[in-house]
N, C-alpha and C positions, 0 to 999 in steps of 0.2 A: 476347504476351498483353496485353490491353486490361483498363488496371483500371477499373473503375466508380468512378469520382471521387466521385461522388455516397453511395452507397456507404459509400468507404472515408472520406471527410471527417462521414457522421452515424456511422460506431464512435467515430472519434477524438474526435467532439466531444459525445457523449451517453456518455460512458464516464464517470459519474459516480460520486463514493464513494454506496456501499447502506448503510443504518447502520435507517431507520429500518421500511424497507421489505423488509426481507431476512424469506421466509418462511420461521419455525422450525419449521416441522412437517412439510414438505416432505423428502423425503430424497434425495441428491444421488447421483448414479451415479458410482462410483470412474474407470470408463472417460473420463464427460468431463474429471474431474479430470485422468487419463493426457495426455487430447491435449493439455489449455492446456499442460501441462508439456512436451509434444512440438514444440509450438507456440512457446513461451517458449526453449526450446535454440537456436532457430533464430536467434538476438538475437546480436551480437559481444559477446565477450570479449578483453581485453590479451591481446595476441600469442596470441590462439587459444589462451589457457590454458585456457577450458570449468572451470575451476574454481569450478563454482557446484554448490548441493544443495538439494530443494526437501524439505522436513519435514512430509507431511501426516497432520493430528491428528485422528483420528475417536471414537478413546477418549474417553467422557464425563467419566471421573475425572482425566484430561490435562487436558482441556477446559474442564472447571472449574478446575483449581487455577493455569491459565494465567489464567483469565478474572479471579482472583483478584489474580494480580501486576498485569493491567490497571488493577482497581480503585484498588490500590496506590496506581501509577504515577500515574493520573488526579487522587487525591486531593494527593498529590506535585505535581504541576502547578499547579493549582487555589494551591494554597497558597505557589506562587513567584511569584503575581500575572499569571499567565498566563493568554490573552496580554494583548500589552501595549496600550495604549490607541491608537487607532489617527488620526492628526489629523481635526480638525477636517474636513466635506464630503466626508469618503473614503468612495468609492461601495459600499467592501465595508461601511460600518461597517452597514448594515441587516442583511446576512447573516450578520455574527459570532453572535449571539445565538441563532438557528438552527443554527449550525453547535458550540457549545457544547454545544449542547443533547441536540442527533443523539450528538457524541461520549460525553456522560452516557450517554444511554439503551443507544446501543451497550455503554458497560460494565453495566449492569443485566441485560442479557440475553444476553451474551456467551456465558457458558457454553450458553446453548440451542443455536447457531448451527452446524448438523449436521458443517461442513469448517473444520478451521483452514489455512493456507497458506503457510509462513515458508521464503521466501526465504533463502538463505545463500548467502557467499563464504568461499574458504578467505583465513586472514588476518586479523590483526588492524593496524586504525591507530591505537591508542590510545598509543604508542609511537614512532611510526614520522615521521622529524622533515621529511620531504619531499611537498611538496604532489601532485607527479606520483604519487608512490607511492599515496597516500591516493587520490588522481582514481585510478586506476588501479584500486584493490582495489573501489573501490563503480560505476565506469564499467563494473565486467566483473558486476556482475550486477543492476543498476534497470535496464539496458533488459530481458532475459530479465523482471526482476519484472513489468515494465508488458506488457510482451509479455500475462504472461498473466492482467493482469484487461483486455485487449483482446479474448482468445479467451473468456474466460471471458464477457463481455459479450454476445461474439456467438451465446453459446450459451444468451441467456435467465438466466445466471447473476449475481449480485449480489456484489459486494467495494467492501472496502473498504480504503483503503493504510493501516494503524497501524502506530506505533512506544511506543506507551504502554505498551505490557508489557518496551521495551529500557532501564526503569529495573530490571529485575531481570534484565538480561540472561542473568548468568552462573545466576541461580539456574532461569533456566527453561532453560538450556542443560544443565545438569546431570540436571534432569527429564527432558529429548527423549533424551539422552543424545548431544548434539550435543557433538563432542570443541573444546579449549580454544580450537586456533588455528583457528576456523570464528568467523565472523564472522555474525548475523541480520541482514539490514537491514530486515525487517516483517515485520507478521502481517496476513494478509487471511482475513477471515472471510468465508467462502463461502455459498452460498445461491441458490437461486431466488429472483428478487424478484416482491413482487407489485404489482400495475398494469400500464397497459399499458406506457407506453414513457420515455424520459428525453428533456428538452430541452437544449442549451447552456448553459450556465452563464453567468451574470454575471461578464464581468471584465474589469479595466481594459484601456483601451485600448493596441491594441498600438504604436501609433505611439507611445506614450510610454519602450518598451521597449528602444526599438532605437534602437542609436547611431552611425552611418554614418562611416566610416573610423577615427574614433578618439570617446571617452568624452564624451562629452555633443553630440555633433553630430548632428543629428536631422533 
């Protein structure tokens, strides 16, 4: 089979976070939810352990009281001086201020936002004193996560990657009724978005990223 290059290169590169743009009034068919999930399985796991579980939240009174620890968290953040100042002629520094902002508004309206979508792995690394083990517990489920705000993209659908609500990890663990040793790695607040389409993002250049045979060789 022949992939559409073209194609598969605008999902991957217009898969941008939905925060401000996500429509709350819209109501989201559980079915497409199913597939990005079906779609998302299909991502590797450590030795094919498949030890991942996806938490989806449609109850309004979940919804809120998650949207609540968000808040929390946010203000928690906010108040660690976060983030941190970024040098002088740095090209992102235009978009930071934007990009605070979308995160604010996101938690104002959070609770609206019809699909919540949290990603889990069994396991915890809070503990755990080996770097492979830890690559290993969160390597076996961000691809499946990204996986499906990839399908979820392609289906018209709006997310966003958060971790703002894993300052209250355990207490919203206990609300889902997600058991001890399962691990969240995000919350993606689902949605149709409205507009028509997304462009690429601004970001530093990749030639700066890459280090050719060994660490700073370019």
């Amino acid at each position: 089979m022949t992939i559409d290059l073209a194609a598969a290169d605008k999902l991957l590169t217009t898969t941008r976070s939905v925060r401000k743009r996500l429509d709350l009034t819209r109501p989201v068919p559980m079915a497409l939810i199913d597939q990005c999930i079906e779609i998302a399985m299909q991502a590797p796991t450590g030795t094919n352990a498949q030890n991942w579980s996806f938490v989806v939240v449609t109850d309004q009174a979940m919804r809120t009281a998650i949207a609540g620890f968000y808040r929390q968290g946010w203000e928690a953040m906010l108040a660690s001086g976060y983030p941190p100042p970024l040098p002088e002629g740095d090209p992102r520094e235009h978009v930071m201020p934007k990009v605070m902002d979308s995160a604010g508004y996101l938690g104002s309206v959070l609770d609206q936002v019809p699909v919540f979508v949290i990603p889990c792995v069994k396991g915890r690394v809070e503990n755990v004193p080996m770097v492979a083990a830890q690559a290993s517990t969160y390597g076996s489920i961000l691809p499946a996560a990204w996986s499906f705000m990839l399908a979820a993209r392609a289906r018209g659908l709006g997310t966003a990657w958060t971790t703002i609500h894993l300052f209250f990890h355990d207490q919203v663990s206990e609300l889902l009724g997600i058991p001890a040793e399962w691990t969240q790695a995000a919350l993606f607040p689902v949605a149709y978005y409205t507009g028509d389409d997304f462009k690429p993002a601004h970001r530093l250049p990749a030639e700066s990223m890459i280090h050719r045979g060994r660490w700073g060789s370019h």
